[in-house]
C-alpha positions in Angstrom: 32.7 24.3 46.9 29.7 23.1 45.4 27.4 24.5 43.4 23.4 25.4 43.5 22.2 23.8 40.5 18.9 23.9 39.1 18.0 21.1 36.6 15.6 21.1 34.0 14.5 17.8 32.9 13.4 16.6 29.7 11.2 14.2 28.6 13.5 11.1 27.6 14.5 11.3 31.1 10.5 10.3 32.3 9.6 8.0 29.4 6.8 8.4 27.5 3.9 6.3 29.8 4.0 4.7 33.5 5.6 2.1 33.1 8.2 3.4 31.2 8.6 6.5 33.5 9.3 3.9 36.6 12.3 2.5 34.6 13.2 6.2 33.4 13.6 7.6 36.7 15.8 5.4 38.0 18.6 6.3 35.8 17.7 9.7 36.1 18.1 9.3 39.8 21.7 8.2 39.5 22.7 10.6 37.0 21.2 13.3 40.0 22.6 11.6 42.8 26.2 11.9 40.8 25.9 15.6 41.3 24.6 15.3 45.0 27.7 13.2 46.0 29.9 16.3 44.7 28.5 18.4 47.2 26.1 20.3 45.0 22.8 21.9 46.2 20.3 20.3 43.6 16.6 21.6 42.5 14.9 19.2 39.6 12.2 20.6 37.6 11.0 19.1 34.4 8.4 18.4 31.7 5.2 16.7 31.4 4.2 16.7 27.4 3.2 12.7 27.6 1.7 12.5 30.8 -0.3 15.7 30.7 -1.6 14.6 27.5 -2.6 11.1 28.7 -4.7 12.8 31.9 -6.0 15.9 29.4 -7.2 12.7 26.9 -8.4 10.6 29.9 -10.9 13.1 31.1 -12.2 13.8 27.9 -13.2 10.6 26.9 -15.3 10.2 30.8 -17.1 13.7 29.9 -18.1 12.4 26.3 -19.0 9.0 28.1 -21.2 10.1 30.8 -21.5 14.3 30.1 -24.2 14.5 32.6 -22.2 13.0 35.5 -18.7 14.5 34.6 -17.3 18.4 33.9 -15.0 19.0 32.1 -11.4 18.9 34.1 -9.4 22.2 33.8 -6.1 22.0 32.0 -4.5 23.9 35.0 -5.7 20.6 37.0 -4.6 18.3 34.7 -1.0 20.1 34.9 -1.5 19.4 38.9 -2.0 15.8 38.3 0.8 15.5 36.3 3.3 17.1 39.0 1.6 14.6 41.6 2.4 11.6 40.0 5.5 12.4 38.5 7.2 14.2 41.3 6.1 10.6 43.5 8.2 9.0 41.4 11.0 11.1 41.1 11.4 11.7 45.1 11.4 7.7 45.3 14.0 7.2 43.0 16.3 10.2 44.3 15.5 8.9 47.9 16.3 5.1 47.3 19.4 6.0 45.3 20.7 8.7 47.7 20.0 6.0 50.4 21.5 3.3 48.8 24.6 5.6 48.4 24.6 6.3 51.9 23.4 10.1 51.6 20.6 10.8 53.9 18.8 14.0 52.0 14.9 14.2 52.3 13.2 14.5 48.9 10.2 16.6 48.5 8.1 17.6 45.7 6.3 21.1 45.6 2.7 21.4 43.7 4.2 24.4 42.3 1.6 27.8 40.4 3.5 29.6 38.0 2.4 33.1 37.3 2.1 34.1 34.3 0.7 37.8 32.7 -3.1 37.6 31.8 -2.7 39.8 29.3 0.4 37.8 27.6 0.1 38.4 23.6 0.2 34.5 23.7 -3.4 34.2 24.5 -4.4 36.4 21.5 -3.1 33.4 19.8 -2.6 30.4 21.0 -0.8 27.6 19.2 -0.1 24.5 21.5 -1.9 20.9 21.0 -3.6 19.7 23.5 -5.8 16.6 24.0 -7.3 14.1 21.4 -7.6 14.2 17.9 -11.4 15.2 17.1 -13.5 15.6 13.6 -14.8 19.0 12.7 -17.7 18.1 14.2 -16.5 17.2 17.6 -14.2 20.5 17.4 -16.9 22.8 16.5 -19.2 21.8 19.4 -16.6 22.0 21.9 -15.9 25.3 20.7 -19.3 26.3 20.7 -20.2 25.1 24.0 -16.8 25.5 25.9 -15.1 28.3 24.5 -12.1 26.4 23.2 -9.9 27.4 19.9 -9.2 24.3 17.7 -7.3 24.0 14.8 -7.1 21.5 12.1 -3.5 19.3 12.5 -1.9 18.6 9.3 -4.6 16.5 8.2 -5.2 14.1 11.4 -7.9 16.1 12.6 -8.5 18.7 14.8 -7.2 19.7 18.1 -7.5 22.0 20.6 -4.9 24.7 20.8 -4.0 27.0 24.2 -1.3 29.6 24.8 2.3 29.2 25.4 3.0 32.6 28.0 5.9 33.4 29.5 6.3 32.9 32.7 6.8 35.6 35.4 7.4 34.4 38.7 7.4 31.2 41.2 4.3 31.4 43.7 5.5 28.9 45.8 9.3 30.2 45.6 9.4 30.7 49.6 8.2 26.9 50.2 10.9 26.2 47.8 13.4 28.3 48.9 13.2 27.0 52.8 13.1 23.3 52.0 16.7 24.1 50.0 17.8 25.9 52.8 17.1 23.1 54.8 18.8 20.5 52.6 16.2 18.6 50.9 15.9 17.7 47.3 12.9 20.2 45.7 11.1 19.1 42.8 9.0 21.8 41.7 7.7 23.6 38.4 6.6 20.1 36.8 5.5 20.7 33.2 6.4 24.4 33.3 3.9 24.9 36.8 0.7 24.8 36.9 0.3 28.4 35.2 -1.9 30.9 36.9 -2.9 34.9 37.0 -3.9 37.1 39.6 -7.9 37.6 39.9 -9.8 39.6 42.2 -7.8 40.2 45.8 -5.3 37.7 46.4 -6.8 34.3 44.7 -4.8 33.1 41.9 -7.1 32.0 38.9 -5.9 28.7 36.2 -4.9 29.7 32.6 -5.9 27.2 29.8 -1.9 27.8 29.1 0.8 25.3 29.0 4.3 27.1 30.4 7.7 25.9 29.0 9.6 24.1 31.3 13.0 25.5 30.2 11.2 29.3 30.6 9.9 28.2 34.4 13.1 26.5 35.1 14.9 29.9 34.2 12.3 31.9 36.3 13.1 29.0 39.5 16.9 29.2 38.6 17.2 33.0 38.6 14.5 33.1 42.1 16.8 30.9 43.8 19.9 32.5 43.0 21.5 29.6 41.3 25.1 29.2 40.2 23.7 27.0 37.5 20.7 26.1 35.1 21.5 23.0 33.6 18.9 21.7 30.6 18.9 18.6 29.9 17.7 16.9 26.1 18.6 14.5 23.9 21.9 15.4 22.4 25.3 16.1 24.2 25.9 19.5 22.7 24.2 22.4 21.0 24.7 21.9 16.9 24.9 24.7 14.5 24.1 23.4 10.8 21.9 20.6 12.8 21.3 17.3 10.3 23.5 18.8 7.6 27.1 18.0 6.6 29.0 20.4 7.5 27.1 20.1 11.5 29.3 21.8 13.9 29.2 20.8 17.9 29.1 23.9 20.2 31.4 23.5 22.9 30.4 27.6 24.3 28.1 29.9 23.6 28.8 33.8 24.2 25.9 35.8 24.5 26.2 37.5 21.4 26.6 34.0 19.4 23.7 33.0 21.0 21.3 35.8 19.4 23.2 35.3 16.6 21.9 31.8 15.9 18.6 32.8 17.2 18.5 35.2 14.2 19.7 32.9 11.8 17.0 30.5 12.7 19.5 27.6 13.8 17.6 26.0 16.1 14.2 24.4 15.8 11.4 26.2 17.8 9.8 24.0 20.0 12.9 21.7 20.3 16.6 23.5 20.6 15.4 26.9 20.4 13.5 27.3 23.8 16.2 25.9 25.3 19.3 27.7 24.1 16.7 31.3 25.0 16.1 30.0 28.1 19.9 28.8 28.6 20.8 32.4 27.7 18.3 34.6 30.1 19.7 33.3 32.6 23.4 33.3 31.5 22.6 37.1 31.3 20.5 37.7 34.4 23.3 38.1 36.7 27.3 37.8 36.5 28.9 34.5 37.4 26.0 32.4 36.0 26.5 29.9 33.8 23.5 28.0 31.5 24.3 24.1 30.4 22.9 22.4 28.0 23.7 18.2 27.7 23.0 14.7 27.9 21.3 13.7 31.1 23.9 10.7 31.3 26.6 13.5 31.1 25.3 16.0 33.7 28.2 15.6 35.7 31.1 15.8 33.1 29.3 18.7 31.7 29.7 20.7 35.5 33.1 19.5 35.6 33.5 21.9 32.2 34.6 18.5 30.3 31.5 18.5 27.9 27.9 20.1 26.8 27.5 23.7 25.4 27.8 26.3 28.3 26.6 29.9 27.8 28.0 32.3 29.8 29.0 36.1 30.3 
C-alpha cells in the first residue's frame, strides 16, 4: 500500500532566482512524480530563503525611491508572494510531468498562515537576516521610524533581523486536508507559511517572523496524519563528524542517538540541525512514523529503505 508522504523541499530543489527555479522544478517534478507512480499520497512543502529575499529587497528599494508614494510591504506579505509564485511553478511542473506520464492528479497550491505563539521567546530576540545590506545610517533610521531590530553582519553592514518562532498549527489544514482527500497534489506551507497570531476575535494578525520550513513541514506532516516526513537537502545522508576524517554516514537514527548528537553539537544550526529536530518530532509524535532525510534525486530509494538516514521509534 502506499504511503502519505509529506515532503519538505529545500532550496537546491527551486534554484536560487526565476530563471533558475523554472529549470529546478522540473527535475523536482520527476523526482515527485517517481513517488506518485508508486501509489503514494504526496503533500510538497518547501522553502523560500532566495526568493523571499529578492521580493523583501525589491520593495525596499521602491519605498526608498519614491517614500511618499510606497509603504512599506509587510514581511508576512512578502512570504505570500513568495508561495504565489513558487507554488505556480511547482503545480506546472508536477501537472505536465504527471501528465506526460499518463497520471491525471490535479495540482493545487494553498496560500497557507502558520500560527505561531505571540509570545514565542523568539521575538524577545530575534536573529534572522532579512532584506539588504544597509550602513549604520540607513539601519538606524529604519529603526527609528519603523520599529525594526538591525544588527551589524560580520562586517558587510547591517541588516535587519526578525524572529525564528516555532510554529503551532496549520490554519488552512482543513483546505488541505480535503483537497488530499480528494486526490490532488497540495502544495502548502511555502517558506515555513506565512506566520501569523491570533488578535482580537477571530482575525489572524502577520508576524515580522520567518517559520522554518522543516518545523511547518513537521506541524503539516503530524496534522495530516502522515506515514512519512521526508526532508530533502543537499547530501544523501545525515554525517556525524561532518568535514572531518574520520566522517561517518548515518544510515538510522534512534531517538535517543538523535538527542545525543543534538547535545554534542553535531550538526550545524541553521543547516543539518533543524532538520534532524524536525525529522525527530515527528519520528516521536506518534508510533509507526518514520522521518527521512536525503537527496531529492534519491527520494524514492530512500522510501524503498535502500538509502538516506531514517529516524524512527
Amino acid at each position: 500500500m502506499g504511503k502519505k508522504i509529506v515532503i519538505a523541499l529545500g532550496g537546491n530543489a527551486l534554484g536560487n532566482n526565476l530563471p533558475e527555479q523554472m529549470i529546478a522544478v522540473q527535475q523536482t517534478a520527476k523526482a515527485i512524480a517517481d513517488l506518485i507512480e508508486e501509489g503514494h499520497e504526496v503533500i510538497i512543502a518547501h522553502g523560500n530563503g532566495p526568493q523571499v529575499g529578492m521580493i523583501q529587497n525589491a520593495m525596499t528599494e521602491l519605498t526608498r525611491s519614491n517614500p511618499e508614494k510606497y509603504i512599506p510591504c509587510p514581511l508576512s506579505v512578502c512570504v505570500a508572494m513568495s508561495q504565489g509564485y513558487i507554488g505556480y511553478d511547482l503545480q506546472n511542473a508536477l501537472r505536465q510531468e504527471l501528465l506526460d506520464r499518463g497520471i491525471n492528479k490535479p495540482c493545487a497550491t494553498v496560500l497557507t498562515q502558520v500560527i505561531v505563539d505571540k509570545n514565542d521567546p523568539a521575538f524577545e530576540n530575534p536573529t534572522k537576516p532579512i532584506g539588504a545590506f544597509m550602513t549604520k545610517e540607513e539601519a538606524e533610521k529604519l529603526a527609528a521610524e519603523r520599529g525594526y531590530v538591525v544588527k551589524e553582519d560580520a562586517g558587510r553592514g547591517y541588516r535587519r533581523v526578525v524572529a525564528s518562532p516555532k510554529p503551532q498549527a496549520i490554519a488552512e489544514i482543513d483546505t488541505v486536508k480535503a483537497l488530499v482527500d480528494a486526490g490532488h497534489v497540495v502544495v502548502a506551507c511555502g517558506g515555513g507559511g506565512i506566520p501569523v497570531f491570533h488578535g482580537e476575535g477571530n482575525r489572524l494578525d502577520g508576524a515580522a517572523a520567518v517559520v522554518d520550513k522543516d518545523f511547518a513541514s513537521c506541524v503539516l506532516a503530524q496534522q495530516l496524519d502522515a506515514d512519512c516526513l521526508i526532508i530533502l537537502t543537499a547530501v544523501e545522508k545525515v554525517a556525524i563528524h561532518f568535514g572531518k576524517p574520520d566522517v561517518k554516514w548515518l544510515d538510522e537514527l534512534t531517538p535517543a542517538e538523535a538527542e545525543k548528537y543534538i547535545a554534542d553539537g553535531e550538526f550545524a544550526p541553521g543547516s543539518m540541525l533543524p532538520k534532524v529536530q524536525a525529522a525527530l518530532q515527528f519520528a516521536q509524535s506518534k508510533p509507526g512514523r518514520t522521518a527521512l532525510i536525503t537527496l531529492l534525486e534519491k527520494a524514492k530509494d530512500g522510501v524503498a529503505g535502500k538509502t538516506g538516514t531514517s529516524i524512527h521509534c
